[in-house]
C-alpha positions in Angstrom: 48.9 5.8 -28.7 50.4 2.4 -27.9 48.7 0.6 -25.4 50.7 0.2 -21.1 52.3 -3.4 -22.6 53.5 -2.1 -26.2 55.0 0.9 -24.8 56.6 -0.9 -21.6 57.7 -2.9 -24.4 59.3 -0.8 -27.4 62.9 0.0 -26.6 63.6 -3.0 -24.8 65.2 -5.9 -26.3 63.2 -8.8 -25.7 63.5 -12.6 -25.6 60.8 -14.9 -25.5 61.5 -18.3 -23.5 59.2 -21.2 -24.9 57.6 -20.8 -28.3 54.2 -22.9 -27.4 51.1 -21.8 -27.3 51.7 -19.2 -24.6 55.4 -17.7 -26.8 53.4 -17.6 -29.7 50.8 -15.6 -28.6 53.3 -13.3 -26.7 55.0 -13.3 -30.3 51.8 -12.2 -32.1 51.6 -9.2 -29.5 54.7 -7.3 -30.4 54.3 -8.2 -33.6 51.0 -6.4 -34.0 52.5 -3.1 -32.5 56.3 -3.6 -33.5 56.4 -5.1 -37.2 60.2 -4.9 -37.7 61.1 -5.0 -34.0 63.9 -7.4 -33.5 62.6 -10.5 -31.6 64.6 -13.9 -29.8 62.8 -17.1 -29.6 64.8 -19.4 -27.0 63.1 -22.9 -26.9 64.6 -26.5 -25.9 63.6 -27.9 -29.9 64.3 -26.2 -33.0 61.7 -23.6 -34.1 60.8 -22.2 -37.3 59.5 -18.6 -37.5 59.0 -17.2 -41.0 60.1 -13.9 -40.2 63.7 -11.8 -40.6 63.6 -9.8 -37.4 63.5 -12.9 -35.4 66.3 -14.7 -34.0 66.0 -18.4 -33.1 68.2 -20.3 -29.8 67.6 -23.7 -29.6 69.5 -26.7 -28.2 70.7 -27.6 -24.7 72.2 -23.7 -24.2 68.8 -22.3 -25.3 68.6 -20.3 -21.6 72.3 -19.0 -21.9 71.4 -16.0 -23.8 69.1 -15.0 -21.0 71.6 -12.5 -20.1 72.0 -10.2 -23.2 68.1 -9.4 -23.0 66.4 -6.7 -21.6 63.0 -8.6 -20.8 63.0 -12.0 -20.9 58.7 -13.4 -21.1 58.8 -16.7 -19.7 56.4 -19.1 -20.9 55.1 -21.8 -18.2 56.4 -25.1 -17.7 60.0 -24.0 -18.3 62.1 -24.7 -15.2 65.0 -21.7 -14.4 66.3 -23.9 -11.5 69.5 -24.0 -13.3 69.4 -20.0 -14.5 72.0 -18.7 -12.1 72.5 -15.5 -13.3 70.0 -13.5 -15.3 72.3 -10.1 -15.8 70.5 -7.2 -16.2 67.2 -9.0 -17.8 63.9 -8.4 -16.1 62.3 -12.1 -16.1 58.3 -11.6 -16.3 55.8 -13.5 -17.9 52.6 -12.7 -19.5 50.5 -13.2 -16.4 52.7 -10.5 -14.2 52.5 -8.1 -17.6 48.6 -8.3 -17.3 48.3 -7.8 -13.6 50.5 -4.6 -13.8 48.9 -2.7 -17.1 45.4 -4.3 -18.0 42.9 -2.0 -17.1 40.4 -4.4 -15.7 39.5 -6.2 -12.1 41.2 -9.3 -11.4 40.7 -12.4 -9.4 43.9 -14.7 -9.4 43.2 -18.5 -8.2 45.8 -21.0 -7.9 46.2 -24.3 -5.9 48.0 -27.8 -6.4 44.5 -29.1 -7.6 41.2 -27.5 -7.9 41.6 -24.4 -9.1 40.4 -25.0 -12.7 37.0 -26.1 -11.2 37.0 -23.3 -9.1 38.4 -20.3 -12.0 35.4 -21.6 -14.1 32.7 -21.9 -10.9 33.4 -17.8 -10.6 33.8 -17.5 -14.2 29.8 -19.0 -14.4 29.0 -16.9 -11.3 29.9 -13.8 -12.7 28.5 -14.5 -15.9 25.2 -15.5 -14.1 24.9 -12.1 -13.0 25.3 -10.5 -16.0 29.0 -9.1 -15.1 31.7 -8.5 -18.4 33.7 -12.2 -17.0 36.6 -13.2 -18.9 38.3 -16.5 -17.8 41.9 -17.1 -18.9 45.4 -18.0 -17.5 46.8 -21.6 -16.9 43.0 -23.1 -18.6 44.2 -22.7 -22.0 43.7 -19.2 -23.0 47.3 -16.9 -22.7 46.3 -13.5 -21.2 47.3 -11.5 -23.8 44.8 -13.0 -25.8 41.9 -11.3 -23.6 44.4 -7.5 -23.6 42.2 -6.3 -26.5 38.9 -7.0 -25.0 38.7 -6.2 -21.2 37.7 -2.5 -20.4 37.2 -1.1 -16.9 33.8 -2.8 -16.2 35.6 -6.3 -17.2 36.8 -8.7 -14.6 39.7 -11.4 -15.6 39.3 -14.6 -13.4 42.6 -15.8 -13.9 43.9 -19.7 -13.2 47.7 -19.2 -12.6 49.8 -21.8 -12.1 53.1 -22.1 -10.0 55.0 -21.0 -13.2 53.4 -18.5 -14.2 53.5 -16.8 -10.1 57.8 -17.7 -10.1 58.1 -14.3 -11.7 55.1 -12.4 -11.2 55.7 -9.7 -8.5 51.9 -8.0 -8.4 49.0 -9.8 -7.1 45.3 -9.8 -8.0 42.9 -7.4 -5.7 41.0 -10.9 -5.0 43.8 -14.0 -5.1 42.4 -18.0 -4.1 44.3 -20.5 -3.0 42.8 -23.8 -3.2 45.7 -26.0 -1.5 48.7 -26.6 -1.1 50.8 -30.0 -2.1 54.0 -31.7 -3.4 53.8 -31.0 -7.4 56.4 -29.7 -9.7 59.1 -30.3 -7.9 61.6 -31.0 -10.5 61.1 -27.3 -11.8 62.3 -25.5 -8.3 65.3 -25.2 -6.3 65.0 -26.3 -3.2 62.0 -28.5 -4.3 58.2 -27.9 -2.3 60.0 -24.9 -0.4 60.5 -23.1 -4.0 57.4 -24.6 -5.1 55.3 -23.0 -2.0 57.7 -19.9 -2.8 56.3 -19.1 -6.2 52.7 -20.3 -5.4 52.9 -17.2 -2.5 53.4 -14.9 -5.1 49.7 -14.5 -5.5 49.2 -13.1 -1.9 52.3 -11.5 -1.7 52.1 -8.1 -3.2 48.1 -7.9 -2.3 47.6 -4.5 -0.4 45.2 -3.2 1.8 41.1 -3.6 0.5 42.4 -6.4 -1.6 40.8 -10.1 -0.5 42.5 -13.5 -0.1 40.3 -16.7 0.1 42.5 -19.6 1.4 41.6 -23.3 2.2 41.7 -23.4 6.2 41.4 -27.2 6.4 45.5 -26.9 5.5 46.0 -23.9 8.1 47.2 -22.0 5.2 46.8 -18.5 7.6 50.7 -19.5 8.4 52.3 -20.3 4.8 54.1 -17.4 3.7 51.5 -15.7 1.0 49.0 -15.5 4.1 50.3 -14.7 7.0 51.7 -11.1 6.6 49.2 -9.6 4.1 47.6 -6.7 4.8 44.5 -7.9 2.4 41.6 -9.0 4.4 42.1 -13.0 5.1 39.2 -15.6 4.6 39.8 -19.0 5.4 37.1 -21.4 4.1 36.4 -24.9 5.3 34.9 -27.8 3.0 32.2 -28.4 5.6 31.1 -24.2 5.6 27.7 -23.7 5.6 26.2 -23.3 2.1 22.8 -21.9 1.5 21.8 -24.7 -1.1 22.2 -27.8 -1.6 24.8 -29.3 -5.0 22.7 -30.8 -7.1 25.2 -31.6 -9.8 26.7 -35.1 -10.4 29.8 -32.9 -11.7 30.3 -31.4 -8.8 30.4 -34.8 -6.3 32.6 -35.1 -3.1 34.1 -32.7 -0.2 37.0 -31.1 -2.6 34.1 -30.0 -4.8 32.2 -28.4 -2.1 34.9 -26.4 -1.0 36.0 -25.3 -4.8 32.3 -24.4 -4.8 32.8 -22.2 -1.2 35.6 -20.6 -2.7 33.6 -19.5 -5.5 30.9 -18.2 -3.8 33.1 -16.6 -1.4 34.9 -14.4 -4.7 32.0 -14.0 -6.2 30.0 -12.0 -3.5 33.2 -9.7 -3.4 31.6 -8.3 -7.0 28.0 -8.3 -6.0 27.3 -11.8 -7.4 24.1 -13.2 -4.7 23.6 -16.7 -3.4 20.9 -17.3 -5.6 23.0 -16.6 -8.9 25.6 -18.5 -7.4 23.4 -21.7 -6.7 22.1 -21.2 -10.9 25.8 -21.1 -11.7 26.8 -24.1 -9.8 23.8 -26.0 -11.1 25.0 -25.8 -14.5 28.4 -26.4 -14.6 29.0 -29.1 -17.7 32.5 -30.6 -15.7 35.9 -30.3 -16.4 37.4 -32.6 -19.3 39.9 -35.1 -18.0 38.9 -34.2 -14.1 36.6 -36.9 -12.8 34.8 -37.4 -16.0 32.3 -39.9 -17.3 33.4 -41.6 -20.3 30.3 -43.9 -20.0 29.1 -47.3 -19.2 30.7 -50.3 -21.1 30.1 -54.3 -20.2 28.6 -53.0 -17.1 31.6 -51.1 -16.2 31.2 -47.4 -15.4 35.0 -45.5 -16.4 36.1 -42.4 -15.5 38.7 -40.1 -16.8 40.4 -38.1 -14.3 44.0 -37.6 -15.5 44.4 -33.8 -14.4 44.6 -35.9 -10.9 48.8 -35.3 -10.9 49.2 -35.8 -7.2 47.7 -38.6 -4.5 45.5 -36.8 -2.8 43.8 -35.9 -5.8 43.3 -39.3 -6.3 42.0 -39.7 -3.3 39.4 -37.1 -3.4 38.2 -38.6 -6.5 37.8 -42.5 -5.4 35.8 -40.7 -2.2 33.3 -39.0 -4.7 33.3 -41.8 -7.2 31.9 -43.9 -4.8 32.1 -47.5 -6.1 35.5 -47.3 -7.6 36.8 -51.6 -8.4 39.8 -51.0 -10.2 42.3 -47.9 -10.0 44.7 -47.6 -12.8 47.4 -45.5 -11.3 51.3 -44.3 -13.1 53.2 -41.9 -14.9 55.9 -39.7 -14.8 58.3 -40.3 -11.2 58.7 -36.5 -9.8 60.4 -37.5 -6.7 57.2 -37.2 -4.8 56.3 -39.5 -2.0 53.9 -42.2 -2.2 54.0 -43.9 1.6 50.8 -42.8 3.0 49.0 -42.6 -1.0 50.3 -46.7 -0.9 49.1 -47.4 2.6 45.7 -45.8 1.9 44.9 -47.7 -1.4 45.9 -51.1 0.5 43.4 -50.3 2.9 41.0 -49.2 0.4 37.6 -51.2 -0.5 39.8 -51.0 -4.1 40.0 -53.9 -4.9 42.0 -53.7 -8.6 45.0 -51.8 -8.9 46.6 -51.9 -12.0 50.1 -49.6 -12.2 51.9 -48.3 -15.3 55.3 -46.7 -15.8 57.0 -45.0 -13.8 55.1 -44.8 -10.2 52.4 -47.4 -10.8 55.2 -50.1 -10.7 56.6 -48.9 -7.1 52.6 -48.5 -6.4 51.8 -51.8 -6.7 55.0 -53.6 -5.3 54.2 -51.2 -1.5 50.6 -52.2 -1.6 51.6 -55.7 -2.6 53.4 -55.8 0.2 51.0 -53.8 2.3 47.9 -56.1 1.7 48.9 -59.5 -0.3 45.1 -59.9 -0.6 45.0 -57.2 -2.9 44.6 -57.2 -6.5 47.4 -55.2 -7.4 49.3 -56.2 -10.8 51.3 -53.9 -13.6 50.8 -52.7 -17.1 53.2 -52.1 -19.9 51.3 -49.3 -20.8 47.9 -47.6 -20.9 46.6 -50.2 -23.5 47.0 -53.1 -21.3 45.9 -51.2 -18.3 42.3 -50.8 -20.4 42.5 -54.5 -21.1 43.3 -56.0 -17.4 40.3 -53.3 -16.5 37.6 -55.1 -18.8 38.7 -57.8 -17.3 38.9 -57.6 -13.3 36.5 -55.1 -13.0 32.7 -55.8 -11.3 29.7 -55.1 -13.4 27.7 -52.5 -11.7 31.5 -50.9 -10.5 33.3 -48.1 -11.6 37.1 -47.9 -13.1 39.2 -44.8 -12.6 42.3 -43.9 -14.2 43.5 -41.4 -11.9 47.3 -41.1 -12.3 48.7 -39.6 -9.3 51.5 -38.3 -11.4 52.5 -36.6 -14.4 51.9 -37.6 -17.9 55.3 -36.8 -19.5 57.3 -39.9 -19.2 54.6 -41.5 -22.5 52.6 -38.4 -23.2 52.8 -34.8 -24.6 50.2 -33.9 -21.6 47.9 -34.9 -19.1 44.9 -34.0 -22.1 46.6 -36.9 -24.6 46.9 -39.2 -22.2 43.3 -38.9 -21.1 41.8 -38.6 -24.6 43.8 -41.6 -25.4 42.3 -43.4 -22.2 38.7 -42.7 -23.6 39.6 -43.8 -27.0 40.9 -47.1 -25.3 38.0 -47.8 -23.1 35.7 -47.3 -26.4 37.9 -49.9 -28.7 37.8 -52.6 -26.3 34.1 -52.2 -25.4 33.1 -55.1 -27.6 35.9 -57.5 -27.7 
C-alpha cells in the first residue's frame, strides 16, 4: 500500500521547479515509490540527472513548461511573480504536501526574523519533555525527509518560510508568527502586500480548536492571517511575564525574550510545563550565523550575525550586543527602505560604520550626511571591511557584521558569507 503522498502522486505528471537541496529530495521521493515514473526537472542552470525517465528544462524559459504538468512541487526561493498562467497544474510544494497527508501533529512558525530561534526553542522544549519532536522546514531539513519517520505520537515543528506558505493552502493546528517586515520583495507581485499575502497562509486555513500565537507588539490581530480565524488567537508581548529568569548569553535582548514567549506559549499547547521549558531554554547552544561569538581577537570581541537580512534585525542585535564599536553593514539592494535604519545608526553610540556593496554604500553616504562626526567609510568587499575593523575598533568593544540585506549580490547564501566572515576575522588576527 503506497503511502497519502505516493498515491496522491502516481498518475499525475509531475514537474519539479528547483533541483537544490529541497528538488532533490522531492526527486528521491517518487523515485523510491515510482522507479520508471517519468519525472521534469525545471531549474534556472543546467542540471544533470543520471537517469532516463527524467526530463531536464533549463535556461531563461525553465518556468514555461509549467503548464503541461499536472503538479508542479516548487522548491523555495524561486520567485513565480512572472508565472502568469499555470493551466491546469496544481502548484504545491513539499511543505503544503506534508501538512495535508503526514500523519503527525504540526506546529508551523514563520516570521521575517526569529523564527529559527523560535522552531528550535519548541523543538528543545518538546524534546525536554520526552515528546517524539521532529524539527524541519526552511532550517535545512526538506519535509519529506522526516515522511518516513513521524507516526501519530510525532509532532513536526516546522520553520516555513514565505516561499514555501505562497502555495500551501492548509495550515498547521498550532501556526507562530514571529513578525512581520519588508523582506523578499523582489520574489512577489505587488511587493510586501504579496509578501504579507503568502506569510498569511499559515493562519489562513486554521479551523476551529487550532491555536495561533502572534507577536502583539506589531498588532498583528488585524493582518489578514489573524483577524478572521476561527483558531483561538494569542497575542504575546516581549515584556510578558515569564516565570524564570534567561540565563543564557545565547539568548540576550528583547527579540529573544519574546521568541522565547512564543515557545513557551506552543509548547504548553502539548503538555510541555514551565519547568521543562526553563531546562530547554537554558541549554540552547545559539544559532550559527544569528548573533554569534566568533571570539575575542586584539581585544576586539566579533560577532557573526548575517541571517540579520533586514534593519530591524540589526537593530535588535546592536541592542543585545551591548558594546557594539564598529558595524559592518551591505549586501544585496532589494528595494527595501533604509531611512529610519540610517537615521537610527547616526544617532547610535556606533561609532564605526563600515558599508559594502550594494546597501552599505547608500548606508554610509545617509549617515554621513546624517551625523558628519560619525565614522562611517566603505569597503570593496568583506576582506577590507575585516581589515578597517582591526583597525578602528576599541579594545574591550565588540564588532558586528550584521548585513541588513541579502547576501546574493557576492555570495551563494547568507551561511558563506558568514563562514567567510569568521574565517576573515581569524586570518587577520595576528597581522
Amino acid at each position: 500500500m503506497l503511502p497519502p503522498i505516493a498515491e496522491y502522486l502516481q498518475n499525475k505528471t509531475v514537474l519539479l521547479v528547483g533541483f537544490g537541496r529541497e528538488g532533490q529530495s522531492s526527486y528521491r521521493y517518487i523515485r523510491r515509490f515510482f522507479p520508471e515514473k517519468e519525472i521534469a526537472v525545471a531549474d534556472k542552470n543546467p542540471v544533470s540527472v543520471d537517469d532516463p525517465h527524467v526530463v531536464v528544462f533549463s535556461g531563461a524559459d525553465y518556468l514555461s513548461h509549467i503548464p503541461d504538468f499536472d503538479v508542479v512541487l516548487k522548491s523555495p526561493g524561486i520567485s513565480f511573480k512572472d508565472v502568469r498562467d499555470a493551466g491546469r497544474a496544481e502548484i504545491t510544494c513539499q511543505v503544503d504536501l506534508f501538512l495535508r497527508f503526514a500523519p503527525c501533529r504540526k506546529i508551523g512558525i514563520t516570521g521575517s526574523k526569529g523564527k529559527t530561534t523560535t522552531s528550535t526553542l519548541i523543538h528543545l522544549c518538546l524534546q525536554t519533555a520526552g515528546k517524539d519532536s521532529r524539527l524541519i522546514g526552511n532550517i535545512g531539513v526538506p519535509v519529506f525527509e522526516a515522511l518516513e519517520e513521524v507516526t501519530e505520537n510525532s509532532i513536526a515543528v516546522i520553520e516555513m518560510s514565505s516561499h514555501q506558505l505562497e502555495f500551501t493552502h492548509t495550515s498547521p493546528e498550532v501556526a507562530v508568527i514571529t513578525n512581520l517586515y519588508e523582506e523578499h520583495l523582489e520574489h512577489y507581485r505587488g511587493g510586501f502586500a504579496g509578501y504579507a499575502r503568502a506569510k498569511s497562509h499559515i493562519a489562513l486555513y486554521q479551523k476551529a480548536g487550532d491555536l495561533l500565537i502572534y507577536n502583539a507588539d506589531q498588532g498583528l490581530d488585524a493582518f489578514e492571517g489573524v483577524a478572521g480565524t476561527p483558531a483561538e488567537k494569542l497575542g504575546i508581548r516581549a515584556d510578558d511575564a515569564l516565570p524564570f529568569a534567561i540565563a543564557n548569553e545565547h539568548l540576550a535582548g528583547r527579540h529573544n525574550r519574546q521568541d522565547v514567549l512564543f515557545a513557551r506559549a506552543a509548547a504548553k499547547r502539548f503538555g510541555v510545563t514551565d519547568e521543562q521549558v526553563e531546562r530547554a531554554v537554558q541549554s540552547f547552544a545559539g544559532i550559527e550565523h544569528r548573533m554569534e561569538k566568533v571570539g575575542t581577537f586584539r581585544g576586539i570581541t566579533f560577532y557573526n550575525d548575517c541571517i540579520a537580512t533586514i534593519p530591524h534585525a540589526v537593530l535588535c542585535a546592536v541592542e543585545a550586543i551591548g558594546n557594539v564599536d564598529t558595524l559592518i553593514v551591505g549586501g544585496m539592494d532589494r528595494g527595501i527602505s533604509y531611512a529610519g535604519f540610517d537615521r537610527a545608526l547616526a544617532e547610535s553610540g556606533i561609532r564605526n560604520i563600515i558599508g559594502t556593496p550594494e546597501t552599505g554604500f547608500a548606508v554610509v553616504r545617509a549617515v554621513q550626511a546624517l551625523n558628519p562626526e560619525k565614522n562611517a567609510v566603505t569597503a570593496a568587499d568583506l576582506d577590507e571591511a575585516v581589515r578597517l575593523a582591526y583597525r578602528y575598533t576599541a579594545a574591550g568593544k565588540s564588532c558586528l557584521l550584521s548585513p541588513a540585506a541579502s547576501s546574493y549580490n557576492v555570495y551563494k547564501n547568507f551561511e558563506e558569507k558568514g563562514r567567510h566572515f569568521k574565517l576573515l576575522v581569524k586570518q587577520y588576527a595576528d597581522k
